[in-house]
N, C-alpha and C positions, 0 to 999 in steps of 0.2 A: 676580317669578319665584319657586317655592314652592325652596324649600333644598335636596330631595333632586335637582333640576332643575340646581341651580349643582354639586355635586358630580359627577354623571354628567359635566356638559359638561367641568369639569375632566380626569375620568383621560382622557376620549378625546380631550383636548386634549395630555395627555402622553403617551398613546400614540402621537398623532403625530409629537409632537416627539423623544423620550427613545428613543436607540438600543437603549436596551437592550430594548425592546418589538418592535424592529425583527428581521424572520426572516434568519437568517447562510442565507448564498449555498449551495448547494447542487445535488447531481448523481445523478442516478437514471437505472433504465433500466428502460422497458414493459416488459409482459406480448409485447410484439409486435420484445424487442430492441432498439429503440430509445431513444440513451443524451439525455436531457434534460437541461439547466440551468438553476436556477434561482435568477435576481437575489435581492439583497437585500428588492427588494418582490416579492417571490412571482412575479414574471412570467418564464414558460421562454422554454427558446433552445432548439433542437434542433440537435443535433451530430452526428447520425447520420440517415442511414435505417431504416426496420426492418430488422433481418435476425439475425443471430447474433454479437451486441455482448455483453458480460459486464464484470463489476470495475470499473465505472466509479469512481474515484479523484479527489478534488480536493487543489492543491498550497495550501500557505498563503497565496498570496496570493488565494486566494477566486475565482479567475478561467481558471485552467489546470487543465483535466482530463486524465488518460489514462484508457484504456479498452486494452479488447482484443475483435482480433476472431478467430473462430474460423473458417478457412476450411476445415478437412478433420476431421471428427471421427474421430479412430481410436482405437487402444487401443494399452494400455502394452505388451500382449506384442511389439507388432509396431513399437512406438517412429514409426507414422506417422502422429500428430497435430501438425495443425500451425496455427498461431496468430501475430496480426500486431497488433503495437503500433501504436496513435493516438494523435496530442498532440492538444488542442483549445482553440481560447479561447472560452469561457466568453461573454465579454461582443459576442463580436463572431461568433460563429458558425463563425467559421472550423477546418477539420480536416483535421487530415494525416497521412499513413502515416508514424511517428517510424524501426520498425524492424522489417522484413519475417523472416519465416521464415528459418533459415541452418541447414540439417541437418549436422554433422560428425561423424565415427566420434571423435573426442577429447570425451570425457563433458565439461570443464570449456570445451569450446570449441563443446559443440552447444547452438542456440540455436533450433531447430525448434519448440517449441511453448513459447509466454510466457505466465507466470499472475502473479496476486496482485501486482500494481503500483502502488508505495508512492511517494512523493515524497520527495525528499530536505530538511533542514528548508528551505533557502533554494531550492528547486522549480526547482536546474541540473541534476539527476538522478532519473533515475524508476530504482529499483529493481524488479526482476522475479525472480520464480524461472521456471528453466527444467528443465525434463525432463531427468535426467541420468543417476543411476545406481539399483537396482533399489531400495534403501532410502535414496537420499535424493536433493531438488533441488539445481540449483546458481544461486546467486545472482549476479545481474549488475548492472551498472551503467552507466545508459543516459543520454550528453550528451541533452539536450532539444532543445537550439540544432545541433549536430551528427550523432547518432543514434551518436555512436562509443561503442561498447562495452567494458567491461571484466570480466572476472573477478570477483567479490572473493573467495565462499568455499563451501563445500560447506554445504547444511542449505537452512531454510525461516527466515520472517522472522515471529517473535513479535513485534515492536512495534519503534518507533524511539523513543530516549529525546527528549522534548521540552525538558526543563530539564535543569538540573544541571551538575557538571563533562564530564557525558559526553553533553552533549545532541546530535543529529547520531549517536551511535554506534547502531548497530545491537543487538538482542537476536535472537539468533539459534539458533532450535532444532535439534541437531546430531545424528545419529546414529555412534554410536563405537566404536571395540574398543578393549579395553586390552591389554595389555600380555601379561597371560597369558589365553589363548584361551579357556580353561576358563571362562572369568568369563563369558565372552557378553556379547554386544553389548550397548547400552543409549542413552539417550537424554539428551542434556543444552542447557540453554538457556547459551550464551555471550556477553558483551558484545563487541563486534566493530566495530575502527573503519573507516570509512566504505572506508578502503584494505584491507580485507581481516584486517588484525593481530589477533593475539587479546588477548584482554586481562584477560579474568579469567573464572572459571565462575561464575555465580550460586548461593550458598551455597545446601544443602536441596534443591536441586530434580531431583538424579541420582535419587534414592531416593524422590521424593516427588512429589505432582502439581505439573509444571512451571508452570503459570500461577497456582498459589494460591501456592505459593515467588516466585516474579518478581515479581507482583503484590505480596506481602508484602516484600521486600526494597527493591522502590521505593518504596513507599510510609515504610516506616521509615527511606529517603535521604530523603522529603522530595521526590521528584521527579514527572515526570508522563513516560510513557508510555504509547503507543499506533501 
């Protein structure tokens, strides 16, 4: 057998074997709305039919997706857009309505239209922001196993910390007043635990762009975020 013959046969010998050759599980969604998953070895699972699916989301354990579906598109003047959370498994095809539409005249308790649905690090909680007040969403916190919902805090979701002492906490983009009015509003990314608590403002980033300050700030912890 000529030498460059035993070489070839090798890597594709380890690319069989060697996980790390191996494609990590993943979730997408067609041109036609419908949300796909995809095994470890490249082979999909379909979790949806087509229709008006969007966010498709996977939890860490590489096998639990949410998504959202949009059942009435309207607009913010008129606050009657409305949108319904799915859980899915991944490996076995299975899907279900987690958390239906709930319109309430209480901004921190209307849950009518659900966007940008994040997993929590151990995948007991899908976070969601919901449609709340005219300059900011409100962030919830959604059982998987239950569908029971809670509160946690006003704003939108920059990233969840993955490491560190604050891994599980939220980064949370805020919109603010201070104190004297004359200052105007302004914008800030806050770290935020899982219960809603505050916990500190991320250094730099009132004044400056919020994601190159975040990004730089975990980065010189040391930590991972996303």
């Amino acid at each position: 057998m000529r030498p460059w013959l035993h070489v070839v046969l090798a890597f594709v010998g380890l690319a069989l074997t060697n996980p790390s050759f191996a494609n990590q599980p993943d979730v997408s969604i067609t041109d036609e709305g419908q949300v796909i998953y995809y095994n470890g070895e490249g082979l999909p699972t379909r979790l949806s039919a087509p229709g008006k699916f969007r966010q498709a989301t996977l939890a860490s354990d590489d096998r639990t997706v949410a998504f959202i579906e949009i059942l009435v598109e309207g607009t913010p003047t008129y606050d009657d857009t409305r949108t319904q959370l799915w859980i899915a498994d991944g490996a076995t095809g299975q899907a279900r309505i987690l958390f239906k539409p709930r319109p309430a005249d209480d901004r921190k308790a209307n849950m009518a239209a659900l966007w940008n649905p994040l997993f929590s690090l151990n995948g007991g909680f899908v976070y969601v922001e919901s449609e709340a007040w005219v300059t900011s969403a409100a962030i919830h916190q959604i059982n998987v196993q239950t569908g029971a919902e809670k509160y946690v805090i006003d704003g939108s979701i920059h990233a969840l910390v993955r490491t560190g002492p604050y891994r599980g906490y939220l980064l949370v983009q805020r919109h603010l007043y201070p104190k004297n009015p004359e200052e105007g509003a302004y914008g800030e990314v806050h770290l935020i635990r899982p219960d809603g608590k505050f916990i500190l403002a991320i250094p730099g980033n009132k004044d400056g762009d919020p994601v190159e300050s975040v990004d730089a700030w975990i980065k010189d912890k040391g930590w991972s975020a996303w």
